[in-house]
N, C-alpha and C positions, 0 to 999 in steps of 0.2 A: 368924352365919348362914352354912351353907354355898353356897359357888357351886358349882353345877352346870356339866360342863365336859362334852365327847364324851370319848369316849375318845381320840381324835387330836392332843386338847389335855393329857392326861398323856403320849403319845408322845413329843411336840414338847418340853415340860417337860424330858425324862428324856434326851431326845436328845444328851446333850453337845454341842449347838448342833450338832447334822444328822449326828453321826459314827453314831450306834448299835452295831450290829457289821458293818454293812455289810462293811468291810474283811475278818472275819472271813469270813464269807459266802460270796466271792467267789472264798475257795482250796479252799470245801470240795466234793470230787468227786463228793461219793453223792449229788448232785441238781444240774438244771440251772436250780431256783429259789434265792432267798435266804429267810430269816426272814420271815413276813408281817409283823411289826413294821417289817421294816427296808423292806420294798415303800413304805410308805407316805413313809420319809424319803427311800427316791432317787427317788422325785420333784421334790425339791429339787434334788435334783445335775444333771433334765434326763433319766430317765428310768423306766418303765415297764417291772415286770413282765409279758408277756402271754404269752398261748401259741397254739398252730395249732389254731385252730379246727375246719378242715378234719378234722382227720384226729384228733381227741379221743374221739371215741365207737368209734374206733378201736383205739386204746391203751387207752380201758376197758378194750376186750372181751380185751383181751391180758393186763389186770393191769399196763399200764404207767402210768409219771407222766406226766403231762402233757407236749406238748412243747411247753417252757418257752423262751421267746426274749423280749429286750428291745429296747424301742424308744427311741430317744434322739433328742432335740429337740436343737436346736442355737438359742444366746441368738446372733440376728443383729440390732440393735437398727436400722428401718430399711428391713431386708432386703436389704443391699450387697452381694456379693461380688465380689472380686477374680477374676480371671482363674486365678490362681497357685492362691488360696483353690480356686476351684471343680475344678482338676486333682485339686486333693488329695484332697477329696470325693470325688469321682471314682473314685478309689480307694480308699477307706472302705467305697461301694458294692459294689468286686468283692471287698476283702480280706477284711471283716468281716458284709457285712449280706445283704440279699438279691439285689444286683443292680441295685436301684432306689435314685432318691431323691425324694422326697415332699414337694413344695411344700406347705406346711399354709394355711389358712384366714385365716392370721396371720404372712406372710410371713416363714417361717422356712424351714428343713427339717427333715424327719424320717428317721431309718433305721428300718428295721424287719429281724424277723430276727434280731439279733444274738444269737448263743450267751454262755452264760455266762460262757466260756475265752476270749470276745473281747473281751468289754464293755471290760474297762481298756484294754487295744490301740487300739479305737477311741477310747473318748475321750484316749488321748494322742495320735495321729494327728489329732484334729479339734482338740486345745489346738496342734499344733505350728505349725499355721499361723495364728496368734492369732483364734482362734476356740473359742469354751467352747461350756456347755452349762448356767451356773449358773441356777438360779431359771427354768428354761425352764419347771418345771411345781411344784406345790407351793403351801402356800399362803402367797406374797410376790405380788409385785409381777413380773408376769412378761414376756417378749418385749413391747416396745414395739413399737408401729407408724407409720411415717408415711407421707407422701402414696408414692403410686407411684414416680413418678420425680424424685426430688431433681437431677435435671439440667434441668429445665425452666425453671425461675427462680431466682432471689436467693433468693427465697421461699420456694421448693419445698427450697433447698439449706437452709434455716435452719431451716425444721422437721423436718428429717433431721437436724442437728447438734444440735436440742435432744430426739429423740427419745434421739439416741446419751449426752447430758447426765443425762436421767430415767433411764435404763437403770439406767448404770452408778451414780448416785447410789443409785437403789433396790436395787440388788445388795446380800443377804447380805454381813456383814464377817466370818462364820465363817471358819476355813482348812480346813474340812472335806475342801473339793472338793480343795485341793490334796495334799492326806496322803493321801487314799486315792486317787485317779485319777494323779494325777502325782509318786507317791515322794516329797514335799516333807517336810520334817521342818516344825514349826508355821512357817505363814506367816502374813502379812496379809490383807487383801478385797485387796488390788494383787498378792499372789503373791512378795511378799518378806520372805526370813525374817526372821524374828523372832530377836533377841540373846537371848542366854544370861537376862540380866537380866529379861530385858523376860520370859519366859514364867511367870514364877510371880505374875503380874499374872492377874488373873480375865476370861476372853475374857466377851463383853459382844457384842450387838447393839445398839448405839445406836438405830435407828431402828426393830426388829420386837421386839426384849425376847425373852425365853425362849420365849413360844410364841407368835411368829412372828405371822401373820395369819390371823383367823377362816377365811378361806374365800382363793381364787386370787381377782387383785385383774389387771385389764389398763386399758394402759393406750395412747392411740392420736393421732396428731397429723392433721388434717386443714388442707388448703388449697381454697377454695373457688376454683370451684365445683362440683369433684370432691369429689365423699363416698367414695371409692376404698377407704378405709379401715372405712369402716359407722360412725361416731362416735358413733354411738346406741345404737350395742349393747354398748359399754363402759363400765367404770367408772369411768375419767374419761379424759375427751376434751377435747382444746386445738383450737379453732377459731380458725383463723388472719383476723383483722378488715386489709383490704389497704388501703392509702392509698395510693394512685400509686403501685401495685407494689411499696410494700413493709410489712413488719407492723408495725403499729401497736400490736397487741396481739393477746391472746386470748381468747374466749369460751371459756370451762369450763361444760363440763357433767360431772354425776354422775349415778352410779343405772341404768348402763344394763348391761343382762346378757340372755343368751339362754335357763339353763338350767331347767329345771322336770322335777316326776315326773307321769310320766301317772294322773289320778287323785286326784292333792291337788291343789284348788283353791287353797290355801295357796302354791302354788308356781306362779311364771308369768313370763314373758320381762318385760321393761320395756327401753322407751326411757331415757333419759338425759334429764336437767332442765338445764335454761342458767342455774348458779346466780350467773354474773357473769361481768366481765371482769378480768385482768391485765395487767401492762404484758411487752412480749418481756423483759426480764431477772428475771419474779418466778416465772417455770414451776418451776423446781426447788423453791422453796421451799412453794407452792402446795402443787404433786405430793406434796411430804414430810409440807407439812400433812395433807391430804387421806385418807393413806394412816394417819396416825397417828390421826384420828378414827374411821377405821374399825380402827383396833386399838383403840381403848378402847371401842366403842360397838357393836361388829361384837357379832352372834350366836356363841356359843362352845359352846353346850349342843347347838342340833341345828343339823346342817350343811347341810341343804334351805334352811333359812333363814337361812344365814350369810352371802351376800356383800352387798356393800352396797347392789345395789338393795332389800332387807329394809330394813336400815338407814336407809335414806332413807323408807320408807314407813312405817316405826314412830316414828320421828322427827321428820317433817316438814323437805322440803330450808330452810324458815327457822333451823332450831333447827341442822342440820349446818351451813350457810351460819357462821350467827352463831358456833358454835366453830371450823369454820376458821380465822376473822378474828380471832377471841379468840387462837386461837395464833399465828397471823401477825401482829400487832401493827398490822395498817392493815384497812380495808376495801377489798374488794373494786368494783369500779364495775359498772355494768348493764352484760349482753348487749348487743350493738351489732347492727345489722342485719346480713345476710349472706344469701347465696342457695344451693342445693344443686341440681342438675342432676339425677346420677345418681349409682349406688354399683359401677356397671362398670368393664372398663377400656378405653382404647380401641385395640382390635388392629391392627396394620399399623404399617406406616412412619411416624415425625412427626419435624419436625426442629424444633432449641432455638433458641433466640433467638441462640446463641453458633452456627449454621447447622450442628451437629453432629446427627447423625441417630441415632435412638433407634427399637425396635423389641419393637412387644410380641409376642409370641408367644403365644399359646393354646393353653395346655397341659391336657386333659381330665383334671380331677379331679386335677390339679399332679402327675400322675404321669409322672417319667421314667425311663424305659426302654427299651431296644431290642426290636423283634415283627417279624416279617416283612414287610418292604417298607414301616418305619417306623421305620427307626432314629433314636430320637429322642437320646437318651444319647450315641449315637457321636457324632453332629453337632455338639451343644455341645461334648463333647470336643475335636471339632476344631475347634471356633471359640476357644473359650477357649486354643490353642495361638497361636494370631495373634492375638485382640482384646487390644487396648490400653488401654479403656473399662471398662468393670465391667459387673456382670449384677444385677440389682436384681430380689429375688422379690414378688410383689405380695398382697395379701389376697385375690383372687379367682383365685388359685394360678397365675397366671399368671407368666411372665418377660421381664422387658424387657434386651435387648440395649444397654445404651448407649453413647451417646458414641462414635458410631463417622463415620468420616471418609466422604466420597463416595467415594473408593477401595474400603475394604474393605464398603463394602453393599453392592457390588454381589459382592464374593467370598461375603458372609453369603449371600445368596439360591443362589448357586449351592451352595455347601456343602449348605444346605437343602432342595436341590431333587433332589440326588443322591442324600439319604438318603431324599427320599419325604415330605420333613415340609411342609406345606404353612400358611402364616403363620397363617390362623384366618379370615381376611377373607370367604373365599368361604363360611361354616358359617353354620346358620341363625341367626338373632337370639337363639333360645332355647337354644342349644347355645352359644352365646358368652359366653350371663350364667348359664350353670350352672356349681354345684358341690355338691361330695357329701364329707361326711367319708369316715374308711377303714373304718370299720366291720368287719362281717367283710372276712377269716380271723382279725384279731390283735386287735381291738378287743373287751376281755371285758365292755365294755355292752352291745354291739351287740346289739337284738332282729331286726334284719332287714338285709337285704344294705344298699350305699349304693351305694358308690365301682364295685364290680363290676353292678349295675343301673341305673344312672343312663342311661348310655350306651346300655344298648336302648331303655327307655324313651322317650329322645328322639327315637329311630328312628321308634319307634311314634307316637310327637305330633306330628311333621315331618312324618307324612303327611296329619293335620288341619291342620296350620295351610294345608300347602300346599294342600290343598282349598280354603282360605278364603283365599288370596291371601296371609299373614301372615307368609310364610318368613323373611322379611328384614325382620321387624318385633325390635325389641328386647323380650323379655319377660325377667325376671327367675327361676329356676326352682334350688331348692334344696333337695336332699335329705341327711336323716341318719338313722342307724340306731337311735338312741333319740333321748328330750326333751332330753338336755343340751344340742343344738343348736349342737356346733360350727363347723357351715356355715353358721349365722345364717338355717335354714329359715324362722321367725318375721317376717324381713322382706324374705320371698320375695314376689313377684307369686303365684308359685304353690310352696306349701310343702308337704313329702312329709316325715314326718316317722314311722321303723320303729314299729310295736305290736307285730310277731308275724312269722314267717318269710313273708314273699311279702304281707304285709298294713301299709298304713299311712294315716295318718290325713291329710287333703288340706288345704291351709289357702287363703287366695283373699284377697285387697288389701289386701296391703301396698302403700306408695308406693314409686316409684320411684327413688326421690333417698333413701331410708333413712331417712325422717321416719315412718313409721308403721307398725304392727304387723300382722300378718294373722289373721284369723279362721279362726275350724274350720268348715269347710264339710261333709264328710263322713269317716267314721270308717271303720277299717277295708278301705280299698280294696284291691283289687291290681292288676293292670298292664292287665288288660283294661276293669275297671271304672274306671278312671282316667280312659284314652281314651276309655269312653266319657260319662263324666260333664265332660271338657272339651271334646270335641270340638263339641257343640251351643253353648257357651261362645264359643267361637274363631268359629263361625260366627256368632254375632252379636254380638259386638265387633266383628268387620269390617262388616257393616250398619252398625251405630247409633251408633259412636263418635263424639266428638267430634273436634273441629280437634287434635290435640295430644294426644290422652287416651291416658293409658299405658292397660295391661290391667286392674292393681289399682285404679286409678282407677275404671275402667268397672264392678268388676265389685261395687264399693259401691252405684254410680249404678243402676244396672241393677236393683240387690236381693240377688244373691245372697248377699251377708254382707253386715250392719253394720260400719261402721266401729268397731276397736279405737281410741278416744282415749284409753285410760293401761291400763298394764301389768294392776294391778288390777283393769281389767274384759276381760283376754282371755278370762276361762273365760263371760264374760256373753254376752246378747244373740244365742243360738245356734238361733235360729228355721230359718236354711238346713238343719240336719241334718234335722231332719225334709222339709222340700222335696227332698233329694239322696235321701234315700234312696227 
């Protein structure tokens, strides 16, 4: 019988483990794109063909190509950066990209921008300070996540050191990335050549095999009672179980993913299932298992329905459970109890246990760069010249300053204050728990704006909430430019999610703490009709709430959406469309 496979699974096949002719590609001048075959394997390497949207129906009209620019992720497993690390960057931004750098949704960075004739440049400049870019995007096992600030406890430290464990364990053992990005003749997955002898041996993926993994696979660590990281919206998540401070083990869950197409009911966000417990030294083996059930059992044919939250619904989490453990050779123990707060972070000053002082920043839509009478880019610049601590990116694109001395906080604030940048504390509750993918000008899903809308938008709801007293209430509020749902819109309190230029579709309670999904309230809105379809919202939440009650809470209580209780029934239960409209 034949297996039916996408076409991206004979790409992957055919790919000489991720080289294709990328290399080729990359010298040739009469375009500033590559082969569309080979678009699809450097995503593997960590980056993105895109082009300027802006200005495209422009160069139609000329007879020109597209203008063709690439975006590169960087694998920060974590989201650390060194001091030293972030100068360099620093300069990647002015040498090669646009100026900017781009906290992602998933504690990394991004560049955008890059020309053709730069792309190698930059990724040798971002390898020289030991910093890659492999498996950033593609379909493996990609950027690991953990709690926000690994300086906060034992704890916090140790689920940061076994994110940085899964990372690199999961990382491709191709030398692709080194041949063609860093001149390397064949190397190893560590970046060391390979002897004369040793090359006429057959390169091999031991843990992904010739074609890789069905679909992009994440993977995220949480510390309760912060959900900082969203653990429910990946696909597979380590929940840290605390014993007198310190980890006893983990809760794993599977099955949780954001992305869906507008229109197939077949396709829809899912939470993550608590398929048991582990003990702290079985995470890597777990992770490997995990990832290898989802290569053998993963969707291979159509790619809407390839990542493992499918997987888990066509399979039942007992049947994945039970091969897990069949490859692992023990079983697994029950979920243990544990509690979840919220899925924010918390901006301002806080100091550690060790009385060192740690500062998050709020960065709009993780984007840094310099504008007038906001230099936000110079200022870390020049913080990173004196801090001694490290700079840690967060999933809610935010940056936390850490480990810094009672001395130099009080130089960080003045720095700060010089350039105009002001810490996040005094912004409303709703502008502190937003975010927005990038959507346009580079992102070629994008049906409608995000990251460049977001920020009026709030404008315009700031002045409902403050009507209603709510300014300084925490709401959760999260926009993106298509369904793929990079910004994790799905377990927004309030979800904006693109259909069409200036139009999108509203979504209304999720929980707060990142335990539950949100419904589609109204389709099609645009900025006017948004405001006013929450403002009457906003005003009676503040009436009728309860002791404690988020907004997504309320706004089940209340009626206006059904609660989502499993992924499979988010297209159900959609009684409010009719009511909103």
């Amino acid at each position: 019988m034949t297996v039916k496979r996408s076409r991206n699974e004979s790409l992957k096949e055919n790919s000489r483990f991720l080289r294709g002719t990328i290399a080729d590609g990359l010298t040739l001048p009469a375009t500033g794109a590559i082969a569309e075959d080979d678009t699809q394997l450097l995503k593997f390497h960590g980056s993105y063909l895109q082009d300027n949207r802006d200005v495209r129906g422009e160069r139609t009209k000329k007879k020109l190509e597209k203008a063709f620019i690439f975006m590169v992720r960087l694998r920060i497993p974590g989201g650390l950066v060194k001091p030293e690390q972030w100068l360099a960057l620093d300069r990647v931004a002015t040498d090669y990209a646009n100026g900017s750098l781009r906290i992602t949704t998933r504690a990394t960075f991004q560049f955008h921008g890059i020309i053709k004739s730069n792309l190698k440049r930059a990724m040798q400049a971002i390898n020289a300070v030991g910093i890659d870019t492999k498996a950033a995007c593609g379909d493996v096992n990609r950027g690991v996540m953990s709690v926000a600030n690994p300086y906060l406890s034992k704890a916090h430290m140790e689920a940061y050191e076994r994110a940085k464990d899964v990372s690199n364990h999961l990382v491709p053992r191709s030398g692709a990335y080194h041949e063609i990005w860093l001149d390397g003749a064949r190397v190893d997955a560590d970046g060391k050549p390979i002897r004369a002898e040793e090359k006429e041996q057959k390169e091999e993926e031991p843990i992904y095999g010739t074609f890789y993994l069905p679909r992009k696979f994440k993977i995220v660590f949480a510390v309760p009672p912060d959900n900082d990281v969203d653990v429910f919206a990946h696909d597979l998540g380590f929940i840290a179980i605390l014993e007198k401070g310190k980890i006893a083990g983990w809760n794993v869950t599977v099955g949780g993913g954001m992305g869906m197409t507008h229109g197939d009911p077949k396709t829809f966000p899912r939470t993550g299932d608590a398929m048991g417990f582990c003990g702290p030294d079985q995470v890597v083996e777990v992770a490997e298992r995990v990832v290898t059930v989802q290569r053998d059992w993963g969707n291979r044919e159509n790619r809407a329905n390839a990542r493992l939250k499918y997987t888990i619904e066509t399979h039942g989490l007992a049947a994945f459970r039970a091969e897990v453990e069949r490859r692992l050779g023990y079983e697994l123990g029950e979920p243990r109890p544990y509690h979840f707060d919220s899925t924010g972070d918390r901006i301002g000053w806080r100091q550690g246990r060790d009385k060192k002082w740690h500062l998050t920043l709020f960065i709009e839509n993780g984007r840094i760069k310099d504008r007038p009478g906001h230099t936000l880019r110079s200022a870390l610049r020049e913080i990173a010249e004196f801090h001694t601590g490290a700079f840690v990116l967060t999933s809610n694109q935010n940056l936390i300053i850490a480990n810094v001395s009672a001395t130099a906080k009080g130089r960080i604030d003045a720095v700060l204050k010089e350039h105009g940048i002001a810490i996040g504390s005094e912004l409303s509750g709703l502008r502190r728990n937003s975010m927005a993918c990038v959507a346009l000008p580079t992102c070629g899903l994008a049906l409608a704006e995000s990251e460049r809308f977001l920020p009026e938008l709030l404008t315009a709801l700031e002045e409902s909430l403050d009507k209603a007293g709510l300014k300084d209430d925490d709401i959760v509020i999260r926009m993106t430019g298509c369904p793929n749902g990079c910004a994790r819109p799905y377990l927004a309190e309030i979800g904006l999610v693109g259909r069409n230029p200036g139009l999108y579709n509203l979504y209304l309670g999720a929980a707060f703490n990142g335990e539950r999904l949100n419904k589609l309230y109204a389709e099609d809105v645009d900025k006017a009709r948004i405001v006013r379809l929450l403002e009457p919202i906003f005003e009676h939440y503040a009436k009728e709430r309860e002791e404690g009650e988020h907004f997504g809470d309320f706004a089940i209580r209340a009626g206006y959406v059904r609660a989502t209780t499993a992924g499979n029934r988010f297209h159900a239960d959609l009684a409010s469309i009719k009511a909103a409209s």
